[in-house]
N, C-alpha and C positions, 0 to 999 in steps of 0.2 A: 270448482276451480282446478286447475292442472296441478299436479303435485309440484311442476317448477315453478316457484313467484319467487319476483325479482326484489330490486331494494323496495318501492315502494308500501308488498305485502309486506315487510318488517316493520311497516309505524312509526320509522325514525319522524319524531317531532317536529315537522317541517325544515329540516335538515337534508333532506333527501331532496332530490332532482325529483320533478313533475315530471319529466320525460323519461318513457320506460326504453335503455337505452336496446339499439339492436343486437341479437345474438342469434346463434345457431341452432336448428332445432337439435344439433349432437351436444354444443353445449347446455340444453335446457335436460337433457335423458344424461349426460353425466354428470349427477350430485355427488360421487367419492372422489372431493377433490384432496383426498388424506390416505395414507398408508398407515394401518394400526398393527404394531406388535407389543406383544403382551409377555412379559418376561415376572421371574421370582430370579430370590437372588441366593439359593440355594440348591443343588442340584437333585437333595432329599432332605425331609426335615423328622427329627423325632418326635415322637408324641408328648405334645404339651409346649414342643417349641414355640418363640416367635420367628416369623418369617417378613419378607416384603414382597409387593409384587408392586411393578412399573409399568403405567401404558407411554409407549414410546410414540405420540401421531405425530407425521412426517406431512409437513403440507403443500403440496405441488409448489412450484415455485410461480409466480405472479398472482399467487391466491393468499387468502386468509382469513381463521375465524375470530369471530369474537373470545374472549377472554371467557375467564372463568366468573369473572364481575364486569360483566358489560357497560361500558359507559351509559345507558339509556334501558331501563326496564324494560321493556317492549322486544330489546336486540334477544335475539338466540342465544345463553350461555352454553361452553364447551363444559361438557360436566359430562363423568366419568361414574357409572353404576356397578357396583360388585356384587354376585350372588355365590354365597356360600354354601357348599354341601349342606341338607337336613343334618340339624345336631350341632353345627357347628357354630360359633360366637359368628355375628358379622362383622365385616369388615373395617377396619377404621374408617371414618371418614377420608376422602382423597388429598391429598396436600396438593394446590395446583403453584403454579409458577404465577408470581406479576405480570398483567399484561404489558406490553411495550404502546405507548399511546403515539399513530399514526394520523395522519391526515389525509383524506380522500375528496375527490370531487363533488361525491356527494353530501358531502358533511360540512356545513362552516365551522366545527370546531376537532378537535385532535377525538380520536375513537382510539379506548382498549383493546388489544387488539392478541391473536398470535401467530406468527408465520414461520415457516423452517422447519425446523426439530422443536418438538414438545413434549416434557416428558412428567407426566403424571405419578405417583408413588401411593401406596397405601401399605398398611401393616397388616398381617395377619395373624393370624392363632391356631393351632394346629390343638386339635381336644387331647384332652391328656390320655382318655382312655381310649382311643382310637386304634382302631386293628392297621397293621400293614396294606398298605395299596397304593392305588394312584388314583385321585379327587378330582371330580370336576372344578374348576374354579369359572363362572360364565361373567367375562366382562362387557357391558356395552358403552359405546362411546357414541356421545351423542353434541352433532359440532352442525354450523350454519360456513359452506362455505362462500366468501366476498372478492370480489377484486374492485379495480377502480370504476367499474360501471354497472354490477351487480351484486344482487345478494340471491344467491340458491337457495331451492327451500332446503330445512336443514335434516337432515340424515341422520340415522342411530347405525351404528356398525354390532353387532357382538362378534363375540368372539368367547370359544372355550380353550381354558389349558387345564395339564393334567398335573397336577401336584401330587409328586411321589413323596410316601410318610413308610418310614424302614427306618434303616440305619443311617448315621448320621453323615450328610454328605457335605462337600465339597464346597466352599463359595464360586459364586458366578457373576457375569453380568455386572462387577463390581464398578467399570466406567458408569453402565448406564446410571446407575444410584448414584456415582457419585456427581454426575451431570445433573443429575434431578437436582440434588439438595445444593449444589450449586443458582441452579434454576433460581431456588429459592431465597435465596441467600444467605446458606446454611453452610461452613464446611463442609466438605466431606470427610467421612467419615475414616479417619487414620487409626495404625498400631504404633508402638513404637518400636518396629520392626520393618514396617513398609512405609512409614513418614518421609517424605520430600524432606533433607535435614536442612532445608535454606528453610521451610515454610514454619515447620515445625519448631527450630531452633529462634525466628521471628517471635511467634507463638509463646514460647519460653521466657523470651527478653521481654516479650508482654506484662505478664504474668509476676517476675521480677518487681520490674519497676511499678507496677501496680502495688505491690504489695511492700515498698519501699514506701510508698507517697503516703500510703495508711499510716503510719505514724504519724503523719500532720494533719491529719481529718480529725473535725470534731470529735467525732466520739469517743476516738482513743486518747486526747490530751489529758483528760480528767486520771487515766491511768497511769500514762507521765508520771504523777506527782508521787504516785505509789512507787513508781522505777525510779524516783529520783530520793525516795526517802531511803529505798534500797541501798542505792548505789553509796549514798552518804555513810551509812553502817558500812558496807561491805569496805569500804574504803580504808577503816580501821584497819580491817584483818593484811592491808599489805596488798603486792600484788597478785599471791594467790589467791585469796578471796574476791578481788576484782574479776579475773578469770574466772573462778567459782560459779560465780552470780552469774555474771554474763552470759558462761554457755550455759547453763542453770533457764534463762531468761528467754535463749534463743533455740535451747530447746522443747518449753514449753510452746513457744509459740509452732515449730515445726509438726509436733507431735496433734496438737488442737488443729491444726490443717489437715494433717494425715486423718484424723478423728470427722474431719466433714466431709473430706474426699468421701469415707467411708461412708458415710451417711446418707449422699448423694447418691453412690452408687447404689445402695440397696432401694435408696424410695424411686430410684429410676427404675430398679429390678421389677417393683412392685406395681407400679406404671401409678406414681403418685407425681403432684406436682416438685420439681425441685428451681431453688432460685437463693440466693444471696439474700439473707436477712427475714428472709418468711417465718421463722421460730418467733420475730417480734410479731408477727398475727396471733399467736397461742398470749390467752391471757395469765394461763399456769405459768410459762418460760417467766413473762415480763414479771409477773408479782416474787417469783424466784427471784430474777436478777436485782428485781428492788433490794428483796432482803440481802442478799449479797452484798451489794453498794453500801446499805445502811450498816452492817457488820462491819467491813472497810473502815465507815468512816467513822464509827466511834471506835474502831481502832486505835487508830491518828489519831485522835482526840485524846487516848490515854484511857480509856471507861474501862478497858479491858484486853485480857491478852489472852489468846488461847493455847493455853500451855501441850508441847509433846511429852506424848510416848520420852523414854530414854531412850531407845533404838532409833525413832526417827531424829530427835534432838543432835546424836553422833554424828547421823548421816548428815544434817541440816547446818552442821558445826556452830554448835550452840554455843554461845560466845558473844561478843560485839557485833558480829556481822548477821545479816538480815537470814543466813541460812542458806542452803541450796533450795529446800522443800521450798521457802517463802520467794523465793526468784521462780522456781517452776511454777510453783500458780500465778505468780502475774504474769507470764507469760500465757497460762491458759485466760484470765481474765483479759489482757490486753485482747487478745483474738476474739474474745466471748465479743467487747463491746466492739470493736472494727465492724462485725457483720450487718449493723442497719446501715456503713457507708459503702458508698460504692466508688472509688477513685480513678482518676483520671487513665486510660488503657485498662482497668481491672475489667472494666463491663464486655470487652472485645475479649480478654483471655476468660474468662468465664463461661462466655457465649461459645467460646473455641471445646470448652474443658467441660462441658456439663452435655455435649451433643457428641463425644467422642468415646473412644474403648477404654475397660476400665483402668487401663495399664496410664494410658495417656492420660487419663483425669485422676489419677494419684499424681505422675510428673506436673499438670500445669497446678494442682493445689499445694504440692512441696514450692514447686516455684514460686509463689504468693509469699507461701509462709519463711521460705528462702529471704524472698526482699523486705521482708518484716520483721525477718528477726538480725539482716545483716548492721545494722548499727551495734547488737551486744557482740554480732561475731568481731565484730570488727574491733572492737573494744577487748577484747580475748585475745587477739591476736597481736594487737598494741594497748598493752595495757601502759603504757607509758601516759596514754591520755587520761587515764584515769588521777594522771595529776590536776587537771583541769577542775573535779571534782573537791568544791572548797568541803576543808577538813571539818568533824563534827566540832560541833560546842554548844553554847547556850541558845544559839541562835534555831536550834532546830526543835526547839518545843513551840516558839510559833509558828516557824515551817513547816513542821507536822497542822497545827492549827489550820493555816491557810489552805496545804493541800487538802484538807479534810474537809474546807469548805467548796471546794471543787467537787468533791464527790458529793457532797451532801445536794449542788446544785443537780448533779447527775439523778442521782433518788429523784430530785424534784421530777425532772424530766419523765422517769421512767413513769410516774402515777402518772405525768400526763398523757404519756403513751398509751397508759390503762384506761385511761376516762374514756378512750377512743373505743377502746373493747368491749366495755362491761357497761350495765348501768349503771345507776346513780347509786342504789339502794348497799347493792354488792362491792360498791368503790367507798363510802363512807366506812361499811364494815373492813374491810383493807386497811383504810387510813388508820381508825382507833386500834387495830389489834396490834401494826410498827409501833404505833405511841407508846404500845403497852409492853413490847418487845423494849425499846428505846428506856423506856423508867423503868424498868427490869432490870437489862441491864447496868445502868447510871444503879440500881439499889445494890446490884451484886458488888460493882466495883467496890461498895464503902464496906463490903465484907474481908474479914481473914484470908488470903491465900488459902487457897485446898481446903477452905473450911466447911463442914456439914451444911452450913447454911449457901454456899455460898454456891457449892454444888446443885442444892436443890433450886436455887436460882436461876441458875444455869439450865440445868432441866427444864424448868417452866417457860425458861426462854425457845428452847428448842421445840417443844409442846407449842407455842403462839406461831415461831414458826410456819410450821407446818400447817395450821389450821389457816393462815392468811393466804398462803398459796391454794388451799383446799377452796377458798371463798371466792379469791378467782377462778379457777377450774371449775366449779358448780356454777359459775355464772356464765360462761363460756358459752353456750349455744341463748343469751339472753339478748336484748337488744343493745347499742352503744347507747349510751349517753347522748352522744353526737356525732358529727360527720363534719368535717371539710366542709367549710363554705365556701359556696360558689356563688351567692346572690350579687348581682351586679354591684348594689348600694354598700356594701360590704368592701369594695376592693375598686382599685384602680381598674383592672382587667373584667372585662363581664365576662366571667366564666361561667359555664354550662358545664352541665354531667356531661360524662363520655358515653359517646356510645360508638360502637368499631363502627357500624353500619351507618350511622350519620355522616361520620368521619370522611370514609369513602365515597358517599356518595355526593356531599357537599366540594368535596376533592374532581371529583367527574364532571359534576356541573360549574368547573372553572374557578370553584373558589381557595382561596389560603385556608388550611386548619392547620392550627397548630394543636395539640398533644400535650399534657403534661401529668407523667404518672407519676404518683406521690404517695405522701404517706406519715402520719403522724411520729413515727419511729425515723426516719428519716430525717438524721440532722438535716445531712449535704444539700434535700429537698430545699429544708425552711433556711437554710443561709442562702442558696440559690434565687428565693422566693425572694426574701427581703430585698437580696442585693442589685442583683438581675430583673426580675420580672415584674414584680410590682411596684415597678417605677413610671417617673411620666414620660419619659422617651421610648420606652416600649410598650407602654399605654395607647401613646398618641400614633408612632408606626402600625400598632395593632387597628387602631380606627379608621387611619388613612387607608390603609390595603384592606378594611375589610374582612380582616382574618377573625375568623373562627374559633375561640379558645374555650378547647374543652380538659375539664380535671377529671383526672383515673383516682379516686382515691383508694389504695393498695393495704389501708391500715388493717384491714378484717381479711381474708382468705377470698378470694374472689377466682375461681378459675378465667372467667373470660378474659380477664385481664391478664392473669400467668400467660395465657395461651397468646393473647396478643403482642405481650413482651416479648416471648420465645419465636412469634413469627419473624420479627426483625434478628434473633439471634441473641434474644438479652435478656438477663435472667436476675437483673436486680437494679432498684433505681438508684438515684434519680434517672427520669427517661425523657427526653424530648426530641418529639420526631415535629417537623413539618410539612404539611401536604401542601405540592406545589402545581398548578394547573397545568398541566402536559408535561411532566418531568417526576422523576422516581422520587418517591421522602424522602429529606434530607434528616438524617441523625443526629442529633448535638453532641458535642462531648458533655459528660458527667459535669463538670466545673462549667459551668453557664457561663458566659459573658453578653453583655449589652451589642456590643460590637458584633458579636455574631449572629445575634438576630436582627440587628438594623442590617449589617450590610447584605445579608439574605435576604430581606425585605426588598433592601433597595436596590440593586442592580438584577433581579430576575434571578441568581443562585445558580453560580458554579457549581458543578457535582465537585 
């Protein structure tokens, strides 16, 4: 067979034309209907650096190739091969751009597709011990190219560039990257030095009010009650100690931000996965934060108080009011429990903050922490409102009570977060050893202040501790208990597992999928769920249109799923995309409504 065949050697599924249409024997001898240049985005790099490099294919104009996920298995996918000097790591995988879905003569349905400028990206590694030179790097690209009446047989190009490794050189080519990850629908990549300050300052006001709204998400209300039994003490002390607390309150929360910025940035350094709330995947964190909670809450309850030092007690100003030391940690605790939600614009500044330089993901994670802790500034600043705060009395030993049992339901929660993690065997032993923590402490409290017994009590508390958190961390690579159901009989919705690859290609072949990545740690998920989704109006639009409803469950550590999150630009849920027949995902906001998937459903979906 000639090296040129037309559409119908591609196998398109009886979507192609029977008639092979006519062309020229110059057009059947020219297959490079593409320009490839091969760019890095350094001019030299040091040994052990990371680098990038970009295939830039330019595709003649009235031409085009398939995608890099071809609508139809059989089609030619554009895929991009890197060969790395002997010795060296290879390459990342290629991050390609979304096809654009086209329609052609020979097709009755829309084809994935790419035409114009294309710009391919991949990462590199440069060996740490590596002498000075200049490296082969050999790329080939290998594309099918189409216009409206044929398909070429499809071509591989290579192509070598030289990568110089010396002294540390220059940035380059910084448009093309930042067109790539545009491509992709990624930021690009800013300083806060060369940031567009209209884009950037957007970005910020994100960020902000994301982190304002956190105060009204589940998870942080149970805290509330702690900031509110605060506030009631503090109120004693006047309007100094209103201020006291407040920025006490608002700097805790600023400083625990600055604390995950931090955290981000080194497990990115590391090339680990990073996202909003993934510490709830570790069953060590959650069996920790149980005992934290239960600590809390037999607080409020009176069982116990944990007495300072006399140097922090000064600093704390020991007295009526709740302390500075005691408004800092709720402040670190308010932030601790925010992180399994994810609120309304927080998921867009996040996605902006965890793909950016490290300067900019300190600013967009102070800005979070900024609009979360702006009610105590605010309170600081007018502390006149602090009249608003009814004065203590008798009435706050059942207020303590009540709040206490807000926390107590939080504990509840968090085991059940654990059951998702651990087994059965290792979640029993958990449960008795709090119990034993819990009658511990209830036996200390009926002891003498500062007394020998009372101390050792204390000790044996801190001793179970510890061993409870040990019991979840040894159980940690065990199987779960359970998993998210998904069995049709179970739920309104016939949910099915996710799989990315079903997703798309159920999506190609014209149908609705919807997406919903979740997570047993994830209030916003399950009020979402209840309120939203498994219901009978979006049951019944689900059955009508024939959509697809696949669950990600997120509870355990799962890269595929990280990775699928971060390819839309998101980096913690709740998440809901839907796949729409010839038109780009559409993304929901965090706060789900009814409204927003019916009327998606039902007029075809405005972008």
């Amino acid at each position: 067979m000639p090296r040129f065949v037309l559409a119908l050697a591609c196998g398109l599924p009886g979507a192609l034309s029977a008639q092979v249409p006519e062309f020229t024997p110059q057009e059947a001898f020219d297959l490079e209907k593409g320009d490839i240049e091969v760019v890095v985005d350094r001019t030299a790099y040091l040994p052990g650096e990371a680098g990038q490099l970009a295939v830039v294919l330019t595709i003649e104009e009235g031409w085009h190739t398939n995608s890099n996920l071809p609508t139809y298995d059989n089609l030619i996918a554009t895929e991009v091969a890197i060969e790395t000097p002997p010795g060296w790591a290879p390459a990342d995988e290629a991050a390609y751009p979304l096809g654009a879905m086209r329609t052609f003569s020979f097709a009755d349905t829309p084809i994935s597709v790419y035409d114009g400028e294309v710009i391919i990206v991949s990462n590199l590694s440069v060996p740490e011990d590596i002498a000075p030179g200049t490296y082969p790097i050999r790329t080939s690209v290998t594309y099918q190219a189409c216009d409206d009446r044929m398909c070429l047989a499809p071509i591989t190009t290579e192509t070598t560039l030289g990568l110089t490794v010396g002294e540390a050189g220059e940035p380059v080519n910084e448009g093309v990257f930042a067109a790539g990850a545009s491509m992709r629908g990624i930021p690009a990549q800013i300083s806060l030095e060369d940031a567009d300050p209209r884009s950037f300052l957007g970005f910020i006001l994100l960020a902000f009010i994301g982190g304002l709204i956190l105060n009204a998400m589940p998870c942080v209300l149970p805290v509330l009650s702690l900031k509110m039994v605060g506030l009631v003490k503090s109120a004693e002390g006047g309007r100094g100690a209103v201020v006291a607390g407040s920025l006490a309150t608002a700097a805790g929360i600023l400083i625990s931000f600055l604390l995950l910025a931090t955290a981000a940035v080194i497990a990115r350094s590391a090339g680990a996965a990073v996202g909003w709330g993934i510490q709830f995947q570790n069953p060590a964190f959650v069996a920790a934060l149980t005992i934290v909670v239960l600590l809390f809450t037999l607080n409020l309850w009176g069982l116990f108080e944990i007495p300072l030092p006399a140097s922090l007690a000064r600093v704390g100003a020991a007295g009526p009011t709740e302390g500075v030391a005691g408004h800092l940690t709720t402040g670190f605790f308010a932030t601790l429990m925010a992180t399994p939600c994810s609120a309304p614009f927080l998921g867009t500044a996040l996605g902006f903050a965890l793909t950016q330089s490290t300067a900019t993901t300190y600013a967009m994670f102070g800005a979070i922490g900024l609009g979360m802790s702006s009610p105590y500034l605010l309170l600081a600043v007018a502390p006149a409102l602090g009249r608003l705060i009814p004065k203590p009395g008798p009435w706050m030993k059942k207020f303590r009570i009540a709040m206490g049992m807000l926390l107590a339901g939080t504990a509840v929660w968090l085991i059940y977060v654990l059951s998702g993690l651990i087994s059965m065997t290792p979640l029993i032993a958990f449960g008795a050893l709090i119990f034993a923590v819990s009658a511990v402490i209830w036996w200390a409290s009926r002891a003498e202040a500062f007394s020998t017994r009372r101390r050792a009590l204390m000790a044996v508390t801190g001793v179970l501790c510890v061993a409870s958190v040990a019991v979840a961390a040894r159980a940690a690579d065990g199987e779960a208990a359970r998993s998210l159901g998904v069995a049709p009989e179970d739920r309104l919705i016939a949910w099915q597992n996710f799989s990315r690859e079903r997703a798309e290609a159920e999506a190609r072949a014209g149908r609705y999928v919807f997406v919903d990545v979740t997570a047993d740690w994830c209030f916003t998920c399950k009020v979402n769920e209840g309120l939203f989704l498994e219901t009978e109006e979006v049951a019944a639009a689900f059955e009508e249109h024939g959509v697809l409803a696949l669950r990600a469950d997120w509870t355990r550590r799962d890269d595929a799923i990280g990775e699928y999150l971060a390819s839309f630009d998101r980096y913690g849920i709740p998440f809901y995309v839907l796949y729409r027949p010839g038109k780009e995902p559409y993304v929901f906001s965090e706060l789900l409504s009814k409204s927003a998937i019916l009327d998606l459903l039902g007029n075809g979906a405005t972008d």
